[in-house]
C-alpha positions in Angstrom: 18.2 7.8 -3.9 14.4 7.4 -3.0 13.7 4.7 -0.1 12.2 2.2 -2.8 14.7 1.7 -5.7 13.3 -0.2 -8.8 16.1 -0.6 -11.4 15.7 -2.7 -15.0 13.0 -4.7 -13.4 11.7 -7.7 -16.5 8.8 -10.0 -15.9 7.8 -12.1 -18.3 4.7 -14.9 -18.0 5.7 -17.6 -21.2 5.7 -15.0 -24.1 4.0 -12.5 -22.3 6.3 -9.3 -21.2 4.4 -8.3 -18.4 7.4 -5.7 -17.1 10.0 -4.2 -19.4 12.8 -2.4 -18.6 10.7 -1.0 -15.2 12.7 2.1 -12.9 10.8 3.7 -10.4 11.7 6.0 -7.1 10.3 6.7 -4.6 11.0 9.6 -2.2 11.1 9.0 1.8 8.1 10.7 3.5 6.0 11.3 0.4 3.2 9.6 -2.1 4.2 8.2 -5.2 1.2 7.0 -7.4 1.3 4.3 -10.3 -1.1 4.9 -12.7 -1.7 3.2 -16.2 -4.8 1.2 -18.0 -5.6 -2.3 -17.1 -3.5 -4.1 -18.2 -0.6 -2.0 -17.5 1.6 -4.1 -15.0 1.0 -2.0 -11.8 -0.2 -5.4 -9.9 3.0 -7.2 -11.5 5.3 -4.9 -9.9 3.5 -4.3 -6.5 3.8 -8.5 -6.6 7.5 -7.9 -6.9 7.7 -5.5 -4.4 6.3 -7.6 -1.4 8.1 -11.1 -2.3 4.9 -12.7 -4.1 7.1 -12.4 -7.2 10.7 -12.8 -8.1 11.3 -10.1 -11.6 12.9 -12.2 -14.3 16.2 -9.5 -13.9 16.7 -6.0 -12.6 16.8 -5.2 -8.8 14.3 -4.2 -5.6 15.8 -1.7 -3.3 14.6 -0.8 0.1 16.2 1.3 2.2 19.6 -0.1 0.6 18.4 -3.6 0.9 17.3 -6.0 -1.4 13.6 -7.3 -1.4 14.1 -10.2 -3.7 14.5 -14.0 -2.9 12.6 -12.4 0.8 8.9 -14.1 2.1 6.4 -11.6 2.0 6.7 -11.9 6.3 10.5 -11.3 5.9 9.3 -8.1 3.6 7.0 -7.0 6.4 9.6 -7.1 8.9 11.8 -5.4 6.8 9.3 -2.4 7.2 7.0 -2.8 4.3 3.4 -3.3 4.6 0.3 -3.9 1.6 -3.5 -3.2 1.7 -4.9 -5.0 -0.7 -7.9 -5.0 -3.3 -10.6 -6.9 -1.2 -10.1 -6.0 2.7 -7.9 -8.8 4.5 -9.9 -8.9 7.8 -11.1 -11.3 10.1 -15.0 -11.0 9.6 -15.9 -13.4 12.2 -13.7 -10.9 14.6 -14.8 -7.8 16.1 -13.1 -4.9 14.9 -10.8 -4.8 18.8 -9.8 -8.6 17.9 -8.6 -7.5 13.9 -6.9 -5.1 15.4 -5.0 -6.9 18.3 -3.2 -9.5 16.1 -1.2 -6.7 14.5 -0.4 -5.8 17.9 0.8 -8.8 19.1 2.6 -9.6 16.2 4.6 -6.4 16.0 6.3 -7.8 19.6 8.4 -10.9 17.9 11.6 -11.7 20.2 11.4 -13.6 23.3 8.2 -14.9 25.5 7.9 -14.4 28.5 8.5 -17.1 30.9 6.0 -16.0 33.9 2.6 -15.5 33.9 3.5 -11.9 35.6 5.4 -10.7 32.3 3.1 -12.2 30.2 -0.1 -9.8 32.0 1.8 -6.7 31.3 2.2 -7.8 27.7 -1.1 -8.5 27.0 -1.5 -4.8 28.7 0.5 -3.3 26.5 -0.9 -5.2 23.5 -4.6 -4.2 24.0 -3.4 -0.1 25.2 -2.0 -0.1 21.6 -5.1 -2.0 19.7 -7.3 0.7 22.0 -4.6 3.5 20.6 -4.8 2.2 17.0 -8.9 2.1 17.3 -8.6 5.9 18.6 -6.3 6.7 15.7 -8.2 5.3 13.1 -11.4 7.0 14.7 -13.1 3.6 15.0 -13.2 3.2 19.2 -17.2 3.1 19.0 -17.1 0.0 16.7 -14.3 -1.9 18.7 -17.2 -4.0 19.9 -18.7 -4.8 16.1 -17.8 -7.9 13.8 -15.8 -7.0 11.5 -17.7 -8.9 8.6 -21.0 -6.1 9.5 -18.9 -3.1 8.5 -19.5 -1.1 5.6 -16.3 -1.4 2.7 -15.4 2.1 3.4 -14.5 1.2 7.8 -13.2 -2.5 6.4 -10.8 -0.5 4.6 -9.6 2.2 7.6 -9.4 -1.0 9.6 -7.1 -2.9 7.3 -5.2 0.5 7.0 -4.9 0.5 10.8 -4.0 -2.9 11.1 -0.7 -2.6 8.3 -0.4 0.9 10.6 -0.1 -0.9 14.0 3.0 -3.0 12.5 4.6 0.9 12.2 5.9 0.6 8.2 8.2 2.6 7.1 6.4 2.3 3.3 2.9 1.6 3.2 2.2 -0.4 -0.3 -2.1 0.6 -1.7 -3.6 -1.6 -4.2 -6.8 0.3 -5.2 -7.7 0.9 -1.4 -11.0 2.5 -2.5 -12.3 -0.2 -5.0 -16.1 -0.5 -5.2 -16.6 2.2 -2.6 -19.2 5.0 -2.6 -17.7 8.2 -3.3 -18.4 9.5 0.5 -16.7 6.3 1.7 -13.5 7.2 -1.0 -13.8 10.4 0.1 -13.5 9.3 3.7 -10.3 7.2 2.9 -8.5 10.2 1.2 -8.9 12.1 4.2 -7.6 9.3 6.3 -5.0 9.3 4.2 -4.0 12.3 4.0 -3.9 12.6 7.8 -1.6 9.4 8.2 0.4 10.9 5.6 0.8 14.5 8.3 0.9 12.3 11.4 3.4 9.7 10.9 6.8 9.2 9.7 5.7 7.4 6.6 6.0 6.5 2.8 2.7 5.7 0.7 2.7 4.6 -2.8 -0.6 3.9 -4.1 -1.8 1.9 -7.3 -5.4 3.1 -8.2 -7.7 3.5 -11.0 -9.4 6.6 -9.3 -8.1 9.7 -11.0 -9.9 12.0 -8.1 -7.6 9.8 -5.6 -4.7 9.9 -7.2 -4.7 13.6 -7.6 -6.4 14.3 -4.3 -3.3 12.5 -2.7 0.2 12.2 -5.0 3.5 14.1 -5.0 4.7 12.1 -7.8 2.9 9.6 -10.6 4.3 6.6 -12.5 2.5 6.3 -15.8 2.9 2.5 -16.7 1.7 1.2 -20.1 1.8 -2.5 -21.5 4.8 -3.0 -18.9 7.0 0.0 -19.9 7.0 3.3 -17.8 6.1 5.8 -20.3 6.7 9.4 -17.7 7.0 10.2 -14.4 6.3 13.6 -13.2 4.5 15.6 -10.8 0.5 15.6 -11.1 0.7 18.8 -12.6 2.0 17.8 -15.7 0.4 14.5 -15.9 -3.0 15.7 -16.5 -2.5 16.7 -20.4 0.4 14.7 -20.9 0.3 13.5 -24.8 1.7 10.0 -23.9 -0.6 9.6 -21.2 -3.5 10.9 -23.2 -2.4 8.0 -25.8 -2.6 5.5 -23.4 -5.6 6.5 -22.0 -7.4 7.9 -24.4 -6.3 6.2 -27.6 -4.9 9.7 -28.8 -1.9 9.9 -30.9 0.9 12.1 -29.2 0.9 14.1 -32.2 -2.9 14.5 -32.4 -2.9 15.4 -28.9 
């Protein structure tokens, strides 16, 4: 059993079958990649996976717990966090600020009562926000706004940010989307280097074949809804079904 179970997951908007019949697993401590044309349902199902959607039938497992009928905040705490499409930053912030609210929000439980207990968590807050910065190789813009910053360090900040909450599965919706390739390139490194440092599970949705391959273990191909393989990138490449979907190529032409 993989630490994200999807079993018989359905969607349907009026007559439109956006899922059908959906399984996926994914592995603790690797990266799983869903691939597929627009159009696919790979945004339908990462909706499903952080609470913004509840599937029509079938089940979301994590960890041995079910996702559905949870808010995306009970999701996050359960140890699940998403970067989407467009950067979710605070632009008027500087990048130190962005990152503190992570920070804080990661110590839920009990105030403190006195303004001595308070100090040392507002110490501890910012030592971990200064940590996060140094991790994310971005302590020489804690000063900048947010807002100023290329797309390429808006992304590695919103990475750190869903980093400073410490998930257990990191969710990526296209994290390089109308990058330059150095600034892609950039994010696959940091990527990969999360994905040695920390104690982590990545699955990725992207349209970027040089990401998916620079970075997967495993792909999903998802076409009009239905899963059509699942294998290692190896055998993906020249798969005939995949070539279909992608290409337009019969599976027997191919």
């Amino acid at each position: 059993m993989g630490i994200l179970e999807v079993k018989n997951v359905n969607k349907s908007f009026g007559g439109l079958k956006a899922l059908s019949n959906v399984n996926l697993s994914v592995a603790e401590n690797s990266v799983h990649a869903i691939i597929g044309p627009n159009g696919a349902g790979k945004s339908t199902l990462l909706n499903c996976l952080v609470g913004k959607l509840i599937p029509d039938t079938g089940s979301v497992m994590f960890d041995g717990q079910s996702v559905l009928g949870r808010t995306p905040y009970e999701i996050n705490q359960m140890g699940i966090s998403r970067v989407f499409q467009t950067p979710e930053i605070f632009g008027d912030l500087t990048v130190m600020e962005n990152m503190m609210i992570p920070c804080f929000a990661k110590r839920d439980g009990a105030f403190e009562m006195n303004a001595l207990a308070g100090v040392a968590r507002q110490r501890d807050i910012l030592e971990r926000a200064e940590q996060m910065l140094v991790d994310m190789r971005m302590a020489d813009k804690r000063n900048m706004h947010a807002a100023s910053m290329s797309r390429g360090d808006k992304r590695r900040l919103e990475i750190g940010m869903c980093l400073a909450q410490e998930p257990r599965l990191l969710l990526l919706d296209e994290p390089t989307a109308g990058m330059a390739r150095a600034d892609t390139n950039n994010t696959i490194d940091l990527l990969k280097q999360i994905k040695d440092e920390r104690d982590i599970t990545i699955a990725i949705i992207e349209h970027d074949m040089h990401v998916v391959f620079s970075l997967a273990e495993r792909i999903t191909v998802l076409a009009q809804g239905t899963p059509l393989v699942e294998d290692i990138p190896a055998n993906i490449k020249g798969h005939p079904k995949v070539r279909e979907a992608y290409l337009g190529e019969t599976a027997a032409a191919a």
